[in-house]
VONUDO-36134 format. One record per residue (C-alpha): x, z, y; residue number from 1. Coordinates in nm, 4 decimals, padded with zeros to 6 digits. Last residue first. Layout:
BEGIN
[[X; Z; Y]; NUM] ...
//
This chain:
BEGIN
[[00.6744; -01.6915; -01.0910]; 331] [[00.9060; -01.7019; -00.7720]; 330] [[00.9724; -02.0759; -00.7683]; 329] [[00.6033; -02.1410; -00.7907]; 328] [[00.5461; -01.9774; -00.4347]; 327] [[00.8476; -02.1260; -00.2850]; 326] [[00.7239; -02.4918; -00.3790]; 325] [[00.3595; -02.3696; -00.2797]; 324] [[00.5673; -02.2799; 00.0392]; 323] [[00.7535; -02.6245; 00.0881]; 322] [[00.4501; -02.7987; 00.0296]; 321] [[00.2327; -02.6334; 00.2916]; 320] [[00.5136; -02.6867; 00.5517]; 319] [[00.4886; -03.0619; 00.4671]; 318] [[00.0761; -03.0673; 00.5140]; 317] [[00.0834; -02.8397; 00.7962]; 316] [[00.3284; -02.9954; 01.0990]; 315] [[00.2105; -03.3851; 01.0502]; 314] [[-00.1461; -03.2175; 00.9695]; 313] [[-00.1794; -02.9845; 01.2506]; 312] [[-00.0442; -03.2581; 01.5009]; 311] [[-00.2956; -03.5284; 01.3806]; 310] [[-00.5525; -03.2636; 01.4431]; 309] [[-00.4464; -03.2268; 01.8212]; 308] [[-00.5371; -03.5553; 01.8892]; 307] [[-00.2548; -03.7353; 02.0489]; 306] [[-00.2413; -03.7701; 02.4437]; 305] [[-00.0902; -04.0323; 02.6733]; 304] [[00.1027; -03.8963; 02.9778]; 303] [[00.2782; -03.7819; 02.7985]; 302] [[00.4082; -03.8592; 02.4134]; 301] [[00.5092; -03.5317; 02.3122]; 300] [[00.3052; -03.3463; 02.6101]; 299] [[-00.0612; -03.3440; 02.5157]; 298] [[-00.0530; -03.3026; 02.1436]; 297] [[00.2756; -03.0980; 02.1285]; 296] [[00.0785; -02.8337; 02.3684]; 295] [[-00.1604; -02.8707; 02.1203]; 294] [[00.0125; -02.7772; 01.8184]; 293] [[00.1369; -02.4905; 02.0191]; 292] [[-00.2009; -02.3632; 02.1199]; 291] [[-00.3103; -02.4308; 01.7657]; 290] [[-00.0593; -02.2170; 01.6009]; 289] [[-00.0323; -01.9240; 01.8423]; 288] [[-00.4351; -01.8567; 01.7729]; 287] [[-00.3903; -01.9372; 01.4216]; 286] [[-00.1068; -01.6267; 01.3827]; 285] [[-00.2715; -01.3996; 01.5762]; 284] [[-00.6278; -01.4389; 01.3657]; 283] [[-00.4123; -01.4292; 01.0221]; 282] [[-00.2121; -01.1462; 01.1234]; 281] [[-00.5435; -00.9783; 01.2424]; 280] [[-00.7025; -01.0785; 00.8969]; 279] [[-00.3630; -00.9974; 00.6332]; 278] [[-00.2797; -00.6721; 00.7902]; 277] [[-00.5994; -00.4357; 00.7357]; 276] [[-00.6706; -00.7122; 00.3805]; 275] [[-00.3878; -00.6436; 00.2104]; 274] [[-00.2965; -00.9216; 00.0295]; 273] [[00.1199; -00.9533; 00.1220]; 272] [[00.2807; -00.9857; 00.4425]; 271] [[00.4812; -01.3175; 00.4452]; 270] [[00.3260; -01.4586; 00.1645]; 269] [[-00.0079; -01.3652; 00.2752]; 268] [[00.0188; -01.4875; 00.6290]; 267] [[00.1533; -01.8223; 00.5051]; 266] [[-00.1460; -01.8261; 00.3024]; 265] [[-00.3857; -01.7427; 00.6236]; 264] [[-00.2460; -02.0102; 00.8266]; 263] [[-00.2028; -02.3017; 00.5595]; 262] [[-00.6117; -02.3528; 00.4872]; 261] [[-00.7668; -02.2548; 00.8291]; 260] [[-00.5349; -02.4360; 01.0435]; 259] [[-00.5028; -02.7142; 00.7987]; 258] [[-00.7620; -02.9344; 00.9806]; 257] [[-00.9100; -02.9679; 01.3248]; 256] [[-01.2099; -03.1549; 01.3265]; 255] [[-01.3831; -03.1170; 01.6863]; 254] [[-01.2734; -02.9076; 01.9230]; 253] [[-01.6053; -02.6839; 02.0878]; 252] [[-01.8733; -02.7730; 01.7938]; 251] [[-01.5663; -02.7183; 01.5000]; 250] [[-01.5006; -02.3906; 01.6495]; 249] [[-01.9191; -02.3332; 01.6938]; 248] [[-01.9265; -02.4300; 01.3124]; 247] [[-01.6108; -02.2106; 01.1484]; 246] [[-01.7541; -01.9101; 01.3407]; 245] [[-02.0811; -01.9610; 01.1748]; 244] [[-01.9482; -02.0633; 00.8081]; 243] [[-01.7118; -01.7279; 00.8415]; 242] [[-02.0283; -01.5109; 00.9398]; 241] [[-02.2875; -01.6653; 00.6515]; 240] [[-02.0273; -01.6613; 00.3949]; 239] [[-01.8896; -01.3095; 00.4802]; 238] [[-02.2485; -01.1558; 00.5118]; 237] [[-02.3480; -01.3377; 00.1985]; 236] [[-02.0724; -01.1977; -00.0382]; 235] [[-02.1199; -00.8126; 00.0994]; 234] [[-02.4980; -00.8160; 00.0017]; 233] [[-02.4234; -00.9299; -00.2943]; 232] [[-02.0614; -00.7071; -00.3519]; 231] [[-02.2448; -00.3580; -00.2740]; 230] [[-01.9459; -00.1901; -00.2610]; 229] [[-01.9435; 00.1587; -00.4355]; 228] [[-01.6190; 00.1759; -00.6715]; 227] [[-01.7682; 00.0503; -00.9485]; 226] [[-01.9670; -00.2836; -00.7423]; 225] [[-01.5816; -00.3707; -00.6997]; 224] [[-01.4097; -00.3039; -00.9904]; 223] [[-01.7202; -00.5613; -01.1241]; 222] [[-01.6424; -00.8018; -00.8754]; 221] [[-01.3109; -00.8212; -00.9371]; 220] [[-00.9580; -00.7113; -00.7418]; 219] [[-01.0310; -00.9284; -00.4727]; 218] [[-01.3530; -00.7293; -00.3727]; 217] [[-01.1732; -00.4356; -00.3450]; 216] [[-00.9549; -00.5672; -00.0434]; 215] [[-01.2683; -00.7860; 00.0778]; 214] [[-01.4354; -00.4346; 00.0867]; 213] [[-01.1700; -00.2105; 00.2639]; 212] [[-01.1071; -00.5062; 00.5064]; 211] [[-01.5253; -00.5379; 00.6046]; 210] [[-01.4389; -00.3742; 00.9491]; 209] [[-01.2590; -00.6984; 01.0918]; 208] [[-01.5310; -00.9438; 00.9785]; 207] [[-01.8312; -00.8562; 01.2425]; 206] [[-01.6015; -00.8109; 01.5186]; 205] [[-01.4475; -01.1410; 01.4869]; 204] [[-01.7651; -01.2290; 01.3951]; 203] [[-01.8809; -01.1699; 01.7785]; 202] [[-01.5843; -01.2572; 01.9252]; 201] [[-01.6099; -01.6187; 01.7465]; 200] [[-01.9602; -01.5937; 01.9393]; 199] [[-01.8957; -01.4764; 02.2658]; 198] [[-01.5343; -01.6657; 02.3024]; 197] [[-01.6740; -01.9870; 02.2137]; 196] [[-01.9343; -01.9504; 02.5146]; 195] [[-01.6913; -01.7757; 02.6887]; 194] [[-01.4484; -02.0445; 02.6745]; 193] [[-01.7575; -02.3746; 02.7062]; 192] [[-01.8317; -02.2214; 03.0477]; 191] [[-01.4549; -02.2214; 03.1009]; 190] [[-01.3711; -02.5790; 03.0470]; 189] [[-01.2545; -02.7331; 02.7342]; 188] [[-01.3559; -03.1005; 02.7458]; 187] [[-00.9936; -03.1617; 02.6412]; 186] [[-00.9916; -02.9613; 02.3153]; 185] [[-01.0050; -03.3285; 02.0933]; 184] [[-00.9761; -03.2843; 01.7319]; 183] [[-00.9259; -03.5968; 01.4583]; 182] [[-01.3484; -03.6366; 01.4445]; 181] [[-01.3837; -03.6008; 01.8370]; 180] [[-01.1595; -03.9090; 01.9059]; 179] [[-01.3112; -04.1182; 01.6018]; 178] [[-01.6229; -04.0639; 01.7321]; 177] [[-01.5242; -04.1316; 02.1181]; 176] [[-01.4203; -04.4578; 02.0142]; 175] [[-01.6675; -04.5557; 01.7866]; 174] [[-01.9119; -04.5589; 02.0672]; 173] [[-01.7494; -04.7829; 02.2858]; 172] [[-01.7049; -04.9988; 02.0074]; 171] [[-02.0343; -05.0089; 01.8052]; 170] [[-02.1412; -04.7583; 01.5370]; 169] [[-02.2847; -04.9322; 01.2260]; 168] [[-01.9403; -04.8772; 00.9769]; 167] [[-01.8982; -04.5774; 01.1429]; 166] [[-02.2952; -04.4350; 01.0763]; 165] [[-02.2307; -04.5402; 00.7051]; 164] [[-01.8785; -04.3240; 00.7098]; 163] [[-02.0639; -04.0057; 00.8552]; 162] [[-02.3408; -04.0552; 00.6140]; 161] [[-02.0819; -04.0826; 00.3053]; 160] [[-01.9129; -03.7756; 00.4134]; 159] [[-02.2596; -03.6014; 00.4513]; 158] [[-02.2966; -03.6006; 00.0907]; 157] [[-01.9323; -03.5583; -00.0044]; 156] [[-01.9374; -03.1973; 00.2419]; 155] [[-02.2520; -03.1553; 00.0383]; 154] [[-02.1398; -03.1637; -00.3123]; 153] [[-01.7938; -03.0082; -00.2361]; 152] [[-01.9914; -02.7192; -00.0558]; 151] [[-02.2350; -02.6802; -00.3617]; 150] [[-01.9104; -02.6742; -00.5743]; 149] [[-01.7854; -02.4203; -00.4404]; 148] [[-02.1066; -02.2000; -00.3936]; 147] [[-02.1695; -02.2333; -00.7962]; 146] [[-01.7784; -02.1398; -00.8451]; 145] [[-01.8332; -01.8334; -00.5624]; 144] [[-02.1439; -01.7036; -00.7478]; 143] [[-02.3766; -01.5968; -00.4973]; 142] [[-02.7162; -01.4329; -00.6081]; 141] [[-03.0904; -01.4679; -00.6060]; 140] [[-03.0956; -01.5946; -00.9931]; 139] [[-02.8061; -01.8645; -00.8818]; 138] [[-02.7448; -01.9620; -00.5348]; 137] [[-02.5733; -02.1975; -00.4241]; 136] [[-02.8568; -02.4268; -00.3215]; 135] [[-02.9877; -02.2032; -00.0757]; 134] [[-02.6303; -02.1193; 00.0733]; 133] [[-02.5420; -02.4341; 00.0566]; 132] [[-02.8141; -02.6091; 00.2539]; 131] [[-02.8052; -02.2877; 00.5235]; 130] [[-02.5078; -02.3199; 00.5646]; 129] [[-02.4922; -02.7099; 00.6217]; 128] [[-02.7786; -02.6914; 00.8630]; 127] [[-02.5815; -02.4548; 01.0522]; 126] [[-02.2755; -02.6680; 01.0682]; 125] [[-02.5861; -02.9681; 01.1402]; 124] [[-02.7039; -02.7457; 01.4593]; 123] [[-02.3546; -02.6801; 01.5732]; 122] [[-02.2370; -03.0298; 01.5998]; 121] [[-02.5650; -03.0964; 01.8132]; 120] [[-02.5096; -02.7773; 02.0224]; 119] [[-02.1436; -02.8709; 02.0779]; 118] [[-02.2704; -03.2201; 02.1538]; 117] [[-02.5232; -03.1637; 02.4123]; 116] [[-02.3275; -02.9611; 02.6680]; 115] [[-02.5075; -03.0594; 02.9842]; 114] [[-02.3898; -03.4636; 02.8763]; 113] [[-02.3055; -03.6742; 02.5344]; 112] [[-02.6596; -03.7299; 02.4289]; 111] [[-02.5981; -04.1008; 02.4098]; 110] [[-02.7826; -04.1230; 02.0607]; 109] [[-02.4889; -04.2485; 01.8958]; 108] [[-02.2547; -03.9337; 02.0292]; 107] [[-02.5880; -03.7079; 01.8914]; 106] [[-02.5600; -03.8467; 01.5677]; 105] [[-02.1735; -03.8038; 01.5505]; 104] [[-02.1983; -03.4729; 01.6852]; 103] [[-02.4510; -03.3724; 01.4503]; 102] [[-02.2761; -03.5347; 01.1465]; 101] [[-01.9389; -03.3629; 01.2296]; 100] [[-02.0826; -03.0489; 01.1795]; 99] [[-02.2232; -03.1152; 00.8466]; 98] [[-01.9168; -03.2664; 00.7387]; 97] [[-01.7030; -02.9371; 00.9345]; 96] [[-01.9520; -02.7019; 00.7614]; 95] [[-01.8666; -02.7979; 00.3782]; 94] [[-01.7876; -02.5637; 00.1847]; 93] [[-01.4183; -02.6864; 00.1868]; 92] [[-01.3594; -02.6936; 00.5178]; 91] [[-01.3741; -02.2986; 00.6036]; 90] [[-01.0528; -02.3069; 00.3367]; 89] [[-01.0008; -02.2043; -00.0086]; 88] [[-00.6404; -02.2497; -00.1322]; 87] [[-00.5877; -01.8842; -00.1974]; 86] [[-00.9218; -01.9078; -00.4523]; 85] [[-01.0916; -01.5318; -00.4619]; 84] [[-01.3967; -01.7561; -00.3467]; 83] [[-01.4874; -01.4638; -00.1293]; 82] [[-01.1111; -01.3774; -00.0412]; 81] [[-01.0413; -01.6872; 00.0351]; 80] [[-01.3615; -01.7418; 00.2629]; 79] [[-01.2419; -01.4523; 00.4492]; 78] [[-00.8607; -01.5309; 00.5130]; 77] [[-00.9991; -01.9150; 00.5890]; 76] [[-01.2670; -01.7874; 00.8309]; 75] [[-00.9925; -01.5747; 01.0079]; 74] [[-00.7426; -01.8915; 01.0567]; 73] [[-01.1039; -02.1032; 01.1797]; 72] [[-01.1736; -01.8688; 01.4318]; 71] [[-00.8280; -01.7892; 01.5475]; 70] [[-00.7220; -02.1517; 01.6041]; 69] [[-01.0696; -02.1924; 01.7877]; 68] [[-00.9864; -01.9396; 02.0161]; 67] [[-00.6546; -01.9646; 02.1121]; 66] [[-00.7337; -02.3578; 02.1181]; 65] [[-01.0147; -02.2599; 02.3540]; 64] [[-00.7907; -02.0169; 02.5834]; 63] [[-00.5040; -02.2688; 02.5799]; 62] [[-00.7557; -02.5835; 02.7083]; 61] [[-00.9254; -02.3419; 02.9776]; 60] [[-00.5868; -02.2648; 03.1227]; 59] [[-00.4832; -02.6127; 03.1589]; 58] [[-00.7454; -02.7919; 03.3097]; 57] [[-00.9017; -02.5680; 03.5868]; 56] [[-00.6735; -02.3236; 03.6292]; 55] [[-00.3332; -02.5200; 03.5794]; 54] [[-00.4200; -02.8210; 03.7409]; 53] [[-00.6281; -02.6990; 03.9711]; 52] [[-00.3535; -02.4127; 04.1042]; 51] [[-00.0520; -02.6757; 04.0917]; 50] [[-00.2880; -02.9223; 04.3213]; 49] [[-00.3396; -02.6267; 04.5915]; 48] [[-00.0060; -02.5080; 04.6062]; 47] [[00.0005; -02.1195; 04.5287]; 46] [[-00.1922; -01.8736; 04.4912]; 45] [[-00.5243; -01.7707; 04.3077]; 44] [[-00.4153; -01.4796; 04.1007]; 43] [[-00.3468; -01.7308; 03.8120]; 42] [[-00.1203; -01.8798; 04.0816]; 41] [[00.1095; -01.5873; 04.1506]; 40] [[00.1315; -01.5209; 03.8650]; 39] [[00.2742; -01.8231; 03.7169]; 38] [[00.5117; -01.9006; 03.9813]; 37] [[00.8087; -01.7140; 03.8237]; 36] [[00.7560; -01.9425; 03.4901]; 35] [[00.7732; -02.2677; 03.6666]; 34] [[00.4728; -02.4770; 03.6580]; 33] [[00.4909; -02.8550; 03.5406]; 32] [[00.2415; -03.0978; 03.6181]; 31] [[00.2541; -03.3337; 03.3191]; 30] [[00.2540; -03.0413; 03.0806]; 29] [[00.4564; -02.7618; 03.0297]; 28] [[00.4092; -02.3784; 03.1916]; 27] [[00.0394; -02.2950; 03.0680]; 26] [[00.1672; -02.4105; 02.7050]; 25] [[00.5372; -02.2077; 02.7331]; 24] [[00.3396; -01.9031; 02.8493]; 23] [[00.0873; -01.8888; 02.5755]; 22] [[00.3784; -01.9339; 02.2893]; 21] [[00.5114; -01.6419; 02.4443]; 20] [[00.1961; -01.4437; 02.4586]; 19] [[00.1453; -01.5519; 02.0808]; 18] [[00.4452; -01.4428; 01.9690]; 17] [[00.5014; -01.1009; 02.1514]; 16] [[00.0836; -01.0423; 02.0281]; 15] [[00.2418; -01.1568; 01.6318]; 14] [[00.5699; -00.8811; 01.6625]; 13] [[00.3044; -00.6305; 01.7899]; 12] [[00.1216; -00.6739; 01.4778]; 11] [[00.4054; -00.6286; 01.2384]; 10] [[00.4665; -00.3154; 01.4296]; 9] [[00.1410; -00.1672; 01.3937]; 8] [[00.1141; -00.2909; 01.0398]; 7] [[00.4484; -00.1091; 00.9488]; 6] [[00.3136; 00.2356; 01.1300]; 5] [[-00.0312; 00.1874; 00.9096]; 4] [[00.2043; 00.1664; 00.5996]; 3] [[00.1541; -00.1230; 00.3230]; 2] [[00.0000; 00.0000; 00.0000]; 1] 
//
């Protein structure tokens, strides 16, 4: 059992991280902004141009992919600890496809403005959950392989819509489709940051106090239920809060993949199962990821953008490797 004193210090380590990694995104871009000026212009100061720039277009596009990284990183830790699979991710039960679908569907439709499209992608996630969790249930409970493979059905489901309503979708629209689908925080803003903010908050604080449970839950269901945790009750509320959070990040950025998957493994090889350490590490460790993927996204080939989620996936996918490699060396 890991100390409380060594998860304190662990956990400052990650906030030192993540502030730095905060600083270097507000400070780089195509406007740059020294470090010593900083301050001075979040406090309202400074040159007039500097200040917009940085308050109204960078600032709200760190906060968001603070947010959204931290989201999705938690969902992962929760929905791996519900499948009791360490390659589970928030992905794989399909919210993003049903997500996706409602932006997509709304994009077509031209409902693009007053903040349309992160309602429409959040309707289908929502859809989704409530489509698995209905069909995944078997004699008015949860079995994690039934749940799996109700995701898998679904996510394939709505992959094949999404690919018909490509295939029908004209230019102009296919271009802001295929922008939103490979992650796009640039409409960040700061009504859409507390918006995000509210609700990820909100099963943030939902998750965090179920660590004793998900702790017992991964070592069976039946050690579980023995030692007083009622698992049914305890498998739906993680489902239903990680799908949630794992919609309204997908609403505000789009698809964004690996964060969810490689975050919280790389979390648990570096500091072990438990559950007290393993969620805020996870939730730290996201946040700092995303912000510095997109910092990469808007910078490495300025003043053109990539989509963030190519940068996840070119810095993910090989990382990923090397640690199952590690992983399967130590067996």
């Amino acid at each position: 059992m890991i100390s409380c004193g060594r998860i304190f210090r662990i956990l400052c380590l990650l906030l030192i991280l993540l502030a730095g990694v905060v600083l270097l995104a507000l400070q780089v871009g195509a406007v740059t902004v020294p470090l010593g000026l900083l301050p001075r212009i979040l406090a309202g100061g400074g040159e007039e141009t500097t200040r917009a720039v940085l308050l109204t277009l960078r600032l709200p596009r760190v906060l968001m992919a603070g947010i959204v990284g931290a989201a999705l990183s938690l969902s992962g830790a929760v929905f791996q600890a519900l499948l009791g699979n360490p390659l589970a991710e928030p992905y794989l039960l399909g919210v993003s496809s049903g997500s996706a679908l409602g932006a997509i569907l709304a994009l077509m439709a031209g409902l693009r403005a007053g903040g349309f499209l992160p309602f429409a992608a959040f309707a289908g996630g929502l859809t989704t959950v409530l489509l698995v969790y209905l069909l995944g249930r078997r004699e008015g409970r949860l079995e994690p392989s039934t749940l799996l493979l109700t995701g898998v059905m679904i996510s394939a489901f709505f992959g094949a819509a999404i690919l018909f309503l490509l295939s029908v979708a004209s230019p102009y629209e296919l271009g802001g489709i295929l922008s939103w689908m490979m992650g796009d925080l640039s409409r960040a803003d700061m009504a859409t940051v507390r918006v995000a903010a509210i609700y990820c908050g909100g099963g943030t604080l939902l998750l965090l106090p179920r660590f004793r449970e998900m702790n017992l839950l991964s070592l069976g269901e039946e050690t579980a239920l023995n030692l007083g945790v009622r698992v049914d009750r305890l498998k739906v509320l993680l489902f239903v809060a990680a799908s949630l959070m794992t919609g309204i990040s997908v609403a505000f950025s789009g698809l964004i993949g690996f964060v969810g998957l490689l975050v919280p493994h790389v979390a648990r090889l570096l500091f072990g199962g438990d559950h007290r350490l393993l969620l805020p590490a996870s939730i730290l460790l996201g946040a700092a990821l995303l912000i510095l993927s997109d910092t990469l996204a808007r910078t490495i080939i300025a003043p053109a953008e990539l989509p963030v989620g190519v940068i996840t996936a070119f810095l993910g996918a090989p990382l990923f490797v090397v640690l199952l490699k590690r992983q399967g060396g130590r067996r």
